[in-house]
Backbone bond lengths (Angstrom), bond angles and torsions (degrees), N, CA, C in turn:
res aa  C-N    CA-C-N  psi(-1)  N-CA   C-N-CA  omega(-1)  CA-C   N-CA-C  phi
1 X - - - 1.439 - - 1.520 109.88 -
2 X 1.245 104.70 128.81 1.877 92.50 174.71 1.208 105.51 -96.56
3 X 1.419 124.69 -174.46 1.339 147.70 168.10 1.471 116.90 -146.26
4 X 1.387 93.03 135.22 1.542 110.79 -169.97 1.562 105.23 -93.01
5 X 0.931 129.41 127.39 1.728 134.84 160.56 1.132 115.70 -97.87
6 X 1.400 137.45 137.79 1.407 137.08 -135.18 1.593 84.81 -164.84
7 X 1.510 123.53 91.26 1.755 111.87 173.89 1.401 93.40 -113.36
8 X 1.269 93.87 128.86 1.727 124.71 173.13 1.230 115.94 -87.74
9 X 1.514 119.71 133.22 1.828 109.02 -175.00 1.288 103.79 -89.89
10 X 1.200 129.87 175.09 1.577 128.33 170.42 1.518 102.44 -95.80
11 X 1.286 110.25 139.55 1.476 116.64 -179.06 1.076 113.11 -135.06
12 X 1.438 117.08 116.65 1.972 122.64 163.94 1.365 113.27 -101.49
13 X 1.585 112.15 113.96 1.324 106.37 139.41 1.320 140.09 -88.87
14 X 1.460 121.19 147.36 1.562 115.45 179.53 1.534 100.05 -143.52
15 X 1.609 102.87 163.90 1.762 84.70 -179.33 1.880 79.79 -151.73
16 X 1.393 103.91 167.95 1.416 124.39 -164.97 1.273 112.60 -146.82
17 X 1.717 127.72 150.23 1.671 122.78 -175.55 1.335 83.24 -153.21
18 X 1.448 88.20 160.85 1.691 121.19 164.06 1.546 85.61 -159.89
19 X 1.597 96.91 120.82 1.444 100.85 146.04 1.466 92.23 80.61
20 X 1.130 116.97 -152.71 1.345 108.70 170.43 1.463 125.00 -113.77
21 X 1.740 114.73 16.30 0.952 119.06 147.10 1.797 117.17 -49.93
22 X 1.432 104.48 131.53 1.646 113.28 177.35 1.748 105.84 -123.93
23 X 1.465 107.84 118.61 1.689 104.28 -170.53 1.791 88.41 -114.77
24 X 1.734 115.55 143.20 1.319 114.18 161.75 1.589 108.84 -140.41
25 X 1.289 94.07 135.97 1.320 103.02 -166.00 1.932 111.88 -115.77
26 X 1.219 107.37 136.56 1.793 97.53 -179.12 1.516 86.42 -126.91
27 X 1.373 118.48 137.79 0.929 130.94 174.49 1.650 110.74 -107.18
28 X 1.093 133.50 173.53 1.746 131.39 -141.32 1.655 89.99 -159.59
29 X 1.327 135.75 125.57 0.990 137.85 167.94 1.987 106.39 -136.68
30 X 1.592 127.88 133.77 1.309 104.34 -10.49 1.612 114.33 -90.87
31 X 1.378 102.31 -171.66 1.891 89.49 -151.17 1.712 89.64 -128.38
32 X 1.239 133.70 -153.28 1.429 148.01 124.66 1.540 121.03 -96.81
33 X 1.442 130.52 32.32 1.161 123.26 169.92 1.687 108.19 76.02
34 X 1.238 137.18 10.82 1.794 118.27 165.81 1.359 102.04 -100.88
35 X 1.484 65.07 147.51 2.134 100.86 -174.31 1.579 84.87 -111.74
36 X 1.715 122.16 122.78 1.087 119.65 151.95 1.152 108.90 -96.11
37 X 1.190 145.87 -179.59 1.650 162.95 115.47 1.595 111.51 -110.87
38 X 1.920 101.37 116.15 1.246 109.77 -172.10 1.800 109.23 52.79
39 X 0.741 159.25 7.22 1.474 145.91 135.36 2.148 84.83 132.40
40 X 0.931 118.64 35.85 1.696 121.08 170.94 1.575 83.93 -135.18
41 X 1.536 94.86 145.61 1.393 125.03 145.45 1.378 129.28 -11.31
42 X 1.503 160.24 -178.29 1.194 150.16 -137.01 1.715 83.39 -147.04
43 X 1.209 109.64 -57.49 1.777 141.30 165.31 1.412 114.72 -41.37
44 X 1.563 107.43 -23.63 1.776 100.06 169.11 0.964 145.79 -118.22
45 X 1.188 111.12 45.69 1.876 140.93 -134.68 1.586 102.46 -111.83
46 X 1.197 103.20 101.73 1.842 108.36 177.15 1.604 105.08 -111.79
47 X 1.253 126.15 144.09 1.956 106.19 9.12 1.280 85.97 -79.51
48 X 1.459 101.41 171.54 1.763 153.63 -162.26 1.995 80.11 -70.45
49 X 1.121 126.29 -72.79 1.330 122.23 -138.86 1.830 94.51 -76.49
50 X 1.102 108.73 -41.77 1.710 94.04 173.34 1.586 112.50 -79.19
51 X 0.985 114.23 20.92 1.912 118.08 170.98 1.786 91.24 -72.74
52 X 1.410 127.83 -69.24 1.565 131.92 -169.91 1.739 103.09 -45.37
53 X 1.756 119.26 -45.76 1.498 83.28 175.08 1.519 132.80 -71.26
54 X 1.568 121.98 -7.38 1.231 118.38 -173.35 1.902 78.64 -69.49
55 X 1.284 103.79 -69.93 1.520 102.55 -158.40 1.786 123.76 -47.16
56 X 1.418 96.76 -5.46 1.785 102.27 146.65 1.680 127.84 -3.58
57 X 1.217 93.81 -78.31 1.420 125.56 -165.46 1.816 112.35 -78.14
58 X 1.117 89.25 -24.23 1.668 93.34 176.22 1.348 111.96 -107.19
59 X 1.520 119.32 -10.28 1.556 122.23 176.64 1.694 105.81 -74.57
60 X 1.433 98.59 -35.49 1.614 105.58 -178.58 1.108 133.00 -68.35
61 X 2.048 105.11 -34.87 1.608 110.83 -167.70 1.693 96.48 -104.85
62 X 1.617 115.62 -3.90 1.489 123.44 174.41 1.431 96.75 57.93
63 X 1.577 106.74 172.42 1.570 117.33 -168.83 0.870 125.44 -75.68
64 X 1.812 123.77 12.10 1.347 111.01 -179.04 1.248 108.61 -109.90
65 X 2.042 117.02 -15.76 1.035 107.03 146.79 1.514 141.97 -57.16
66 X 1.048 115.25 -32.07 1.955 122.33 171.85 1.204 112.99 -95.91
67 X 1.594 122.97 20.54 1.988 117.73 -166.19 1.728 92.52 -81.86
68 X 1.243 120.22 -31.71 1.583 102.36 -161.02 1.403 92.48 -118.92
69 X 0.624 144.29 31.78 2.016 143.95 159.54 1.669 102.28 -115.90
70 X 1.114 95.59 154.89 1.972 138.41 173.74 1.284 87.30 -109.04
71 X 1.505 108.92 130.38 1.363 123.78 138.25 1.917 102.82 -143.56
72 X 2.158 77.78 145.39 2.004 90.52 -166.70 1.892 88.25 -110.01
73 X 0.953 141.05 147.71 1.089 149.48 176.96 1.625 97.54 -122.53
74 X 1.380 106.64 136.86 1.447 121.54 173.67 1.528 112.70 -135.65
75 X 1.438 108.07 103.23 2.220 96.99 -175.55 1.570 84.24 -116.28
76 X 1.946 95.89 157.46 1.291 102.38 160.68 1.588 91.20 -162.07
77 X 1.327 102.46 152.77 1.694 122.95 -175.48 1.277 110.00 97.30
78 X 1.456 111.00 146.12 1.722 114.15 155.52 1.503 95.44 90.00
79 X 1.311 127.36 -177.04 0.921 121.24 -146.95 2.046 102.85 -133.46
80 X 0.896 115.39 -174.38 1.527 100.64 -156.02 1.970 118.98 -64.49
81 X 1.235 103.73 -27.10 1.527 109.72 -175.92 1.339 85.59 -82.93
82 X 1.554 132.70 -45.72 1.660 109.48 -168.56 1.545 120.63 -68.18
83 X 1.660 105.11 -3.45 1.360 97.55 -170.54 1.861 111.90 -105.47
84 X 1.644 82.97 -7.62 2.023 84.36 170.30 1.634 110.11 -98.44
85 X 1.353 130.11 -1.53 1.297 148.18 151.65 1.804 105.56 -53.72
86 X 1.050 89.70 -77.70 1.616 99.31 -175.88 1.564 106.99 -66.98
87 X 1.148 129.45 5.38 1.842 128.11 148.69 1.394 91.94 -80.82
């Protein structure tokens, strides 16, 4: 008799706006730790000075909170500060 094993990841979506920036994010547990935004790096986020508010959230919960989760970020609309607001 065989048996099939079937492991399911846990998946959150959430999504966020300002303005008419619209950001949605699915997060992936467990993950290897990448943060995309829009399908780039977390690390390549211009301009330079709104890169620290995305990194907000990860300065606070530090790397051992985000070491084993994926999160994909997807924004579209509005213009560049409304769309790192609405992350």
């Amino acid at each position: 008799r065989k048996i099939k094993f079937i492991i399911m990841k846990n998946i959150v979506q959430v999504f966020g706006r300002k303005k008419t920036s619209i950001a949605v994010a699915v997060v992936k547990g467990p993950g290897n730790g990448f943060i995309r935004i829009n399908g780039t790096s977390i690390d390549l986020i211009e301009p330079e000075i709104l890169k620290y508010k995305v990194f907000e959230p990860l300065l606070l919960m530090g790397e051992a909170g985000f070491g084993d989760i994926d999160i994909r970020i997807r924004v579209k609309g509005g213009g560049d500060v409304s769309q790192i607001y609405a992350i």
